[in-house]
LUMFI-16332 format. One line per 4 residues: number of its first residue (from 1); for each residue x, y, z of C-alpha. Coordinates in nm, 3 decimals, always signed. Layout:
NUM) X/Y/Z; ...
% end
This chain:
1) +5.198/+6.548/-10.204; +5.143/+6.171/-10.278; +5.433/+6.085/-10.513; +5.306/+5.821/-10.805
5) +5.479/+5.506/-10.914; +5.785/+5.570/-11.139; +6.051/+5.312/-11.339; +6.407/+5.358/-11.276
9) +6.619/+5.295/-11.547; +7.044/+5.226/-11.512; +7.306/+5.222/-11.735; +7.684/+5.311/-11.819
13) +7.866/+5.532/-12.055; +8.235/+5.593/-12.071; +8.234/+5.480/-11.701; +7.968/+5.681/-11.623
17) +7.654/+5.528/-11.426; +7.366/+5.671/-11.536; +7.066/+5.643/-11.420; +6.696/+5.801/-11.547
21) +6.324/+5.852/-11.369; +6.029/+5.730/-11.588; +5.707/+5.876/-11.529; +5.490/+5.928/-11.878
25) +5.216/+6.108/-11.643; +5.429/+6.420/-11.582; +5.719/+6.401/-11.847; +5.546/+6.200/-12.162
29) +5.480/+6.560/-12.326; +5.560/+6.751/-12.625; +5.747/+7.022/-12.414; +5.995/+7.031/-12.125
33) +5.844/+7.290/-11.948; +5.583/+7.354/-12.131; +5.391/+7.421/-12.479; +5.327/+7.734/-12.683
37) +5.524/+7.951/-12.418; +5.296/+7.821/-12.160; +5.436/+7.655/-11.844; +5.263/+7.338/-11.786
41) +4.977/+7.419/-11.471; +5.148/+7.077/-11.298; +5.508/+7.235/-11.287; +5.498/+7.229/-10.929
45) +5.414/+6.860/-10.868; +5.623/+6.753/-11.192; +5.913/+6.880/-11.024; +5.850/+6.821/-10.651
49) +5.838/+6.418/-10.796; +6.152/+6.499/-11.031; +6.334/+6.624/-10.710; +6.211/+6.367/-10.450
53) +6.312/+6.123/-10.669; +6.627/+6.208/-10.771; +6.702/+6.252/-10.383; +6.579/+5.896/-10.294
57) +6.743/+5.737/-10.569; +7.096/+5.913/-10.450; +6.956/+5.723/-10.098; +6.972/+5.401/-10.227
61) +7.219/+5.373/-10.518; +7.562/+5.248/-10.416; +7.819/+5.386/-10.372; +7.659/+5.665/-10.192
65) +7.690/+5.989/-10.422; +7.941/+6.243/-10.214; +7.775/+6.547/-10.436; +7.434/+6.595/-10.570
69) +7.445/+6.883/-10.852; +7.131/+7.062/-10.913; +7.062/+7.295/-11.207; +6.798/+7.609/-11.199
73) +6.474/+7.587/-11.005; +6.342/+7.303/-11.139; +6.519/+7.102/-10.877; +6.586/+7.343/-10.598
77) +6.447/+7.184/-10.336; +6.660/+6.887/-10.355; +6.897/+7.103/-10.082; +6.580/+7.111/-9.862
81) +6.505/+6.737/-9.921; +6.887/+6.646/-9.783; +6.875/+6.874/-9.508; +6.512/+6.755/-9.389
85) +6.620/+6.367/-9.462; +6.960/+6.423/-9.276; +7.167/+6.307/-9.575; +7.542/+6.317/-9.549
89) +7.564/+6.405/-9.899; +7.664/+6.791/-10.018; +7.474/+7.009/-10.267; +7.643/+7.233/-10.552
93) +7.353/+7.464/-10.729; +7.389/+7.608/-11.028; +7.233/+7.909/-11.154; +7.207/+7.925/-11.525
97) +6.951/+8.237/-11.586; +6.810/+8.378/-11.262; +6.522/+8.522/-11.470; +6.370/+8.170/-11.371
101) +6.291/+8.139/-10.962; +6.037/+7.873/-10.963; +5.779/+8.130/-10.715; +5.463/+7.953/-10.597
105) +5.218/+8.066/-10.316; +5.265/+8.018/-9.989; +4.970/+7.801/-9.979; +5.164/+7.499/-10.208
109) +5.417/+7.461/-9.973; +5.201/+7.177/-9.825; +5.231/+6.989/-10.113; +5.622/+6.978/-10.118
113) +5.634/+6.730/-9.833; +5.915/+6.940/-9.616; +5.887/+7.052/-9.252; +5.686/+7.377/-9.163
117) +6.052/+7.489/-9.027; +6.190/+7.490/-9.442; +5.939/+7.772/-9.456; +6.135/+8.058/-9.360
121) +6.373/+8.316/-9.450; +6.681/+8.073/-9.417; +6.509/+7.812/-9.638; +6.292/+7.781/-9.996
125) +6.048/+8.164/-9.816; +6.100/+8.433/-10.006; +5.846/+8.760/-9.924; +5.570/+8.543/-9.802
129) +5.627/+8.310/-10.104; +5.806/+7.995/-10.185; +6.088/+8.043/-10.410; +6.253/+7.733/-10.539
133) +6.548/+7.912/-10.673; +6.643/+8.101/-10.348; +6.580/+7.833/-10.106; +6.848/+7.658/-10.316
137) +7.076/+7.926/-10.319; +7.054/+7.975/-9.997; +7.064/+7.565/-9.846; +7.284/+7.416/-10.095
141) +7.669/+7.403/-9.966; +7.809/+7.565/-10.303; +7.651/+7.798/-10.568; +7.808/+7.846/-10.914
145) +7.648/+8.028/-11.237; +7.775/+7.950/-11.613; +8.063/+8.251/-11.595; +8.277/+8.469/-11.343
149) +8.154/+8.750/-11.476; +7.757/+8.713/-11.445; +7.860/+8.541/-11.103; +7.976/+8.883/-11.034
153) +7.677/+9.048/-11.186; +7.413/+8.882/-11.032; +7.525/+9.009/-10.731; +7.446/+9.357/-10.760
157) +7.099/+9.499/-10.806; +7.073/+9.561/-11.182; +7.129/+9.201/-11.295; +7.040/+9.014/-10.926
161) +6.660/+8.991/-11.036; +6.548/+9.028/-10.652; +6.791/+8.775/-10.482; +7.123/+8.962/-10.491
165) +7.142/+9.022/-10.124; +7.076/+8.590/-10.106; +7.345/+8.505/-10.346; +7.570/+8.830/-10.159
169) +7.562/+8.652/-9.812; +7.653/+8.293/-9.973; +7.993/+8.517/-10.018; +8.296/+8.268/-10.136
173) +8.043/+7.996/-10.171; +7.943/+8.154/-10.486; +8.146/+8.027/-10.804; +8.168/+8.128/-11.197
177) +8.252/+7.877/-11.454; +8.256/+7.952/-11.765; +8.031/+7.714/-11.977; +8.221/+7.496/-12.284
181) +8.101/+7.374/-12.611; +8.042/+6.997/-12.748; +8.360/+7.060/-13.043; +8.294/+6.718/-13.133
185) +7.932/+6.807/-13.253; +8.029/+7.155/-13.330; +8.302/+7.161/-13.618; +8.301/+7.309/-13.959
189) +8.515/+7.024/-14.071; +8.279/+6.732/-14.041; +7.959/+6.967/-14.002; +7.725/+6.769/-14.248
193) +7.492/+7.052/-14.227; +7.714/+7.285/-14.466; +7.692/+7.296/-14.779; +8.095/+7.282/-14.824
197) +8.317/+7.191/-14.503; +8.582/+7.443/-14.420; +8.909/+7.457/-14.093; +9.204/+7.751/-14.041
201) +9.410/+7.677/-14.277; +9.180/+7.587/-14.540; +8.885/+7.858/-14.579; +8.772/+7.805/-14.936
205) +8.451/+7.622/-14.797; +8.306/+7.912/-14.626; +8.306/+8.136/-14.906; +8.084/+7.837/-15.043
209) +7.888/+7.842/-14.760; +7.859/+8.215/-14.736; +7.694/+8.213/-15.103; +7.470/+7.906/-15.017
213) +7.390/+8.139/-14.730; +7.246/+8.414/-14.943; +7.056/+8.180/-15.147; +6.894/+7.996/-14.884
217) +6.762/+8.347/-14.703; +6.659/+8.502/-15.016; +6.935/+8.787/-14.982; +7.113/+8.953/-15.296
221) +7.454/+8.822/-15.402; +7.664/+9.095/-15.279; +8.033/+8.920/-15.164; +8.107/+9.335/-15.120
225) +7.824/+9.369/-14.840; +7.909/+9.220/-14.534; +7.655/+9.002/-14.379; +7.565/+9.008/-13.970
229) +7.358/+8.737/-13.844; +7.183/+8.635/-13.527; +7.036/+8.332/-13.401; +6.831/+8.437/-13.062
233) +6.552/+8.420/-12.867; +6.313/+8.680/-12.911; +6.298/+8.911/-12.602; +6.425/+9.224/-12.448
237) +6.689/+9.032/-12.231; +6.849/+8.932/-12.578; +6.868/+9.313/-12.687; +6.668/+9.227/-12.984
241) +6.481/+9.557/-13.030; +6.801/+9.683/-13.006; +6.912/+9.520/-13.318; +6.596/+9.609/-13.487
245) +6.629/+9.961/-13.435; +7.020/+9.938/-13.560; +6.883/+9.752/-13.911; +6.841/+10.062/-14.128
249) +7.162/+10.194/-14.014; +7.366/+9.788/-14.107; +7.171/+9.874/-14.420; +7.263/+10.206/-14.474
253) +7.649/+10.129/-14.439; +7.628/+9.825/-14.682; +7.557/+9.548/-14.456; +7.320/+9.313/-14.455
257) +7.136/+9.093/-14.153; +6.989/+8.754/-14.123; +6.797/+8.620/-13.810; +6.666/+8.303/-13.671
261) +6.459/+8.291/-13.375; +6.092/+8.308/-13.193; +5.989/+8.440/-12.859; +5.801/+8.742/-12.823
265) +5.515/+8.767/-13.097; +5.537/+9.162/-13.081; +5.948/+9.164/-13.197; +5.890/+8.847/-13.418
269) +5.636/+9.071/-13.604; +5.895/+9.366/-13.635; +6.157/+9.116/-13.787; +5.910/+9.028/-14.037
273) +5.840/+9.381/-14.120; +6.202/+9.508/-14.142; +6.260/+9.185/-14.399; +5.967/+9.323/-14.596
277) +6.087/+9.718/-14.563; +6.439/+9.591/-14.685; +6.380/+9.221/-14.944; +6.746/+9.236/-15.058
281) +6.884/+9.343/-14.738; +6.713/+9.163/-14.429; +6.547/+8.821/-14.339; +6.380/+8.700/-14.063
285) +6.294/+8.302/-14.001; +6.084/+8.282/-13.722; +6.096/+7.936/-13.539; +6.428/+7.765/-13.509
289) +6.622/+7.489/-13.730; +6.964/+7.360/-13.629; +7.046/+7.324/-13.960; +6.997/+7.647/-14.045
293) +7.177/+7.792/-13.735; +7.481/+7.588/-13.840; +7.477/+7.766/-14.179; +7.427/+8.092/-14.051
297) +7.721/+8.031/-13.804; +7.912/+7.922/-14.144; +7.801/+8.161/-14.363; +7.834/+8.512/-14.190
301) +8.081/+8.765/-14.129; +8.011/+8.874/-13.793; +7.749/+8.753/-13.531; +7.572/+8.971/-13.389
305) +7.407/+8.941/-12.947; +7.276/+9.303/-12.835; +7.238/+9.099/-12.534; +7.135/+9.340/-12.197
309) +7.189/+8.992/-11.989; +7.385/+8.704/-12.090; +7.469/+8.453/-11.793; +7.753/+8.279/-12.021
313) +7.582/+8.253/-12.425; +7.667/+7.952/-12.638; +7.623/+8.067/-12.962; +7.885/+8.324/-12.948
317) +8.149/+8.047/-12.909; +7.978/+7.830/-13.210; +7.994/+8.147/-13.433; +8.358/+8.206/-13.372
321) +8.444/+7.812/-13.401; +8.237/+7.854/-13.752; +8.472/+8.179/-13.853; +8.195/+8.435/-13.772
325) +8.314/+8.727/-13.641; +8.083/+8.825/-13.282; +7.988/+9.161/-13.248; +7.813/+9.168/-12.874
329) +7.688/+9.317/-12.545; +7.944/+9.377/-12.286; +7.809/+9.133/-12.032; +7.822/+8.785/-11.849
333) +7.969/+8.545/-12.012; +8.021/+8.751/-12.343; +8.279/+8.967/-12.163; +8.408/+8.648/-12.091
337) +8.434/+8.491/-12.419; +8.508/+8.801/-12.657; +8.801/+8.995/-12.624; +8.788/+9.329/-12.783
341) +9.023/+9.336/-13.127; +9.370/+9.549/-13.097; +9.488/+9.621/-13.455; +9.807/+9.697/-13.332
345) +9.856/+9.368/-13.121; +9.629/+9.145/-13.320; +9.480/+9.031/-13.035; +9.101/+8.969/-12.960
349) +8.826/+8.776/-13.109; +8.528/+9.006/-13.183; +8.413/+9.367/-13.078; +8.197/+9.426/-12.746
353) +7.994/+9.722/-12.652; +7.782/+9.839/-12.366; +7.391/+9.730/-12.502; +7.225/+10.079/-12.615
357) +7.160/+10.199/-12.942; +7.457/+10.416/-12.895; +7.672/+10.103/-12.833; +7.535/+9.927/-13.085
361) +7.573/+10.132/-13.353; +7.967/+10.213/-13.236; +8.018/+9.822/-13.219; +7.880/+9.768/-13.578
365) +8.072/+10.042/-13.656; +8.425/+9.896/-13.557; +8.329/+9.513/-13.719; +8.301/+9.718/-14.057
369) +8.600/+9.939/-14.011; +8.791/+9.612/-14.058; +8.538/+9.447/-14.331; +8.744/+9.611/-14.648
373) +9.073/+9.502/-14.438; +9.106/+9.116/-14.560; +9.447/+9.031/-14.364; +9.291/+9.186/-14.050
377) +8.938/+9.032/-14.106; +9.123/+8.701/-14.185; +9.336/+8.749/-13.831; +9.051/+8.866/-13.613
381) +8.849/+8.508/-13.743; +9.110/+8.302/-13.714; +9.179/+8.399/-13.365; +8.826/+8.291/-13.256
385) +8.820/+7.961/-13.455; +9.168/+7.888/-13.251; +9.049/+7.938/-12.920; +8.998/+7.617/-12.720
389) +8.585/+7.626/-12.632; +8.544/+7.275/-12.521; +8.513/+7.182/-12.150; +8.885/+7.108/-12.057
393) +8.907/+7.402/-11.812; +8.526/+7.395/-11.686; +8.544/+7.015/-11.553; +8.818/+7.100/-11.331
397) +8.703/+7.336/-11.215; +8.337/+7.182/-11.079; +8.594/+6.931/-10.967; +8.765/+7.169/-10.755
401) +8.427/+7.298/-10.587; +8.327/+6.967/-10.529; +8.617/+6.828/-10.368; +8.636/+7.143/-10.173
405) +8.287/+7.044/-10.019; +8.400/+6.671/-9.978; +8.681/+6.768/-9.758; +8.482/+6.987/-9.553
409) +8.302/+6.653/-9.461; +8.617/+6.496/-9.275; +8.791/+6.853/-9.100
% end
């Protein structure tokens, strides 16, 4: 397809040249991918410019990139694009949620401007259709996904979402690295969105914050009820009916939940029910508010991700850097990040459990086996506001796979 006119802008940060692709037609919008859950009905040529350009900018910039890094299918056919242009440079993909392929008829390949020959099993076809996602996967020189474990995972049938056999036959190409945090931007120190700042070794603020919490989401004052929170998106990946069917039984034993998030209008309803059923007990925001997240990071006891999929989860990591306690699904990058609590070691950072109701409810039931234990409580939180969460062992290694693919160039 005809590509239109677009403004490159440069510039440099930390040492970094940057450079960004203007174009108000496609990308002078409200959304990013789209509006009221809606892909836009021009994702195809929005991202077919987005990739072409980025790949003829990386032509022309010097010095010549050695690495092009792609994320998700929005650019996945930038591996196509070097291979068609005969670019020396190598391509890393990386596979952040593989819910997301990027599948368009066979009939819009024309308007991608690759050869007829990229149309095939070894390139972007995929069961007579064109899948961005795969025909990166397959043509880019290294894969990675956001943690070992969901690189593992994705591999096998249950979490592979169609392309397991694709990301199978890549073999040792495939890498997981575990995602890291901003704990610059993320710290209950300097957090100006708390009501009272708080660090290990100095915990008076959350208690502060834990009160401002019930306050703010209308629960009752209770500092002998425990309080689970989630923030999410609303859908059956995240194990959120799964929570909702575990609420009378947090409520039952004494505990109490609050939830932000908005996806799926059928389980946004059912939050808003449950908060009615139980006033004192439960509330549901629907929508989401950073601000609000924060406090509900700061302000909780344990954190709470039923999560049937999780490729590597951020919020986990914020809610144990804020002191809250997680409680989650055994998977991806939560079996990563959480390490099951041993009393007798006092070792681990949070409770895991395989996502059913049954392993839900034994999960909650282990976080509040500790809840009237305040030294263990106090070790299990400190433990996960200790851990290092920032990127200092992800950048090396990307570094690693890319200099891997840079060598390959000169043997």
């Amino acid at each position: 397809c005809a590509l239109p006119i677009s403004r490159v802008w440069g510039g440099e940060r930390g040492g970094v040249a940057l450079f960004a692709l203007e174009q108000d037609e496609y990308f002078d919008r409200a959304g990013v991918y789209g509006e009221g859950g809606v892909d836009y009905a021009d994702s195809l040529e929005r991202f077919v410019f987005f990739s072409r350009g980025a790949v003829e900018l990386a032509r022309y910039v010097e010095p010549t990139p050695e690495v092009i890094q792609v994320n998700d299918w929005q650019v996945g056919l930038v591996p196509a694009y070097v291979q068609a242009l005969g670019l020396p440079m190598k391509t890393v993909c990386t596979v952040h949620n593989l819910a997301y392929q990027g599948e368009f008829s066979a009939e819009d390949f024309r308007k991608v401007g690759l050869p007829e020959g990229a149309f095939r099993p070894e390139g972007v076809e995929f069961y007579g259709k064109m899948n961005w996602l795969k025909g990166a996967i397959r043509m880019a020189d290294g894969v990675t996904t956001v943690s070992p474990s969901y690189a593992r995972e994705i591999q096998e049938k249950e979490q592979g979402r169609g392309l397991e056999e694709v990301l199978r036959g890549r073999g040792e190409r495939v890498t997981g690295i575990l995602n890291g945090i901003d704990v610059v931007a993320w710290n209950p120190a300097t957090d100006g969105c708390l009501p009272k700042s708080f660090k290990v070794g100095s915990m008076a603020g959350r208690v502060e914050c834990r009160s401002a919490l019930e306050r703010e989401m209308g629960l009752e004052p209770a500092n002998g009820r425990p309080i689970f929170g989630m923030v999410t998106r609303m859908a059956g990946e995240k194990g959120v009916d799964l929570a909702w069917g575990g609420v009378k039984e947090i409520v039952k034993q004494g505990g109490r939940l609050v939830v932000l998030g908005a996806g799926d209008r059928a389980m946004e309803e059912e939050g808003r029910k449950l908060a009615q059923e139980h006033p004192k007990s439960v509330a549901v925001r629907v929508g989401y508010d950073e601000g609000l997240a924060r406090r509900i990071f700061g302000g909780v006891d344990f954190f709470l991700m039923p999560s049937r999929s999780e490729p590597c989860g951020l919020t986990q990591m914020y809610a144990m850097r804020y002191g809250a306690i997680p409680v989650v699904g055994r998977v991806g990058g939560l079996r990563d990040t959480v390490e099951e609590w041993d009393g007798e070691r006092e070792t681990g950072t949070g409770f895991l459990f395989e996502p059913t109701a049954e392993g839900l409810a034994g999960g909650v039931d282990r976080a509040l086996a500790i809840w009237n234990e305040p030294a263990m409580m106090k070790k299990v939180r400190r433990n996960g506001m200790t851990r290092d969460w920032s990127w200092a062992a992800a950048v090396p290694a990307y570094e690693k796979v890319y200099q891997a693919l840079v060598n390959e160039r000169g043997s």
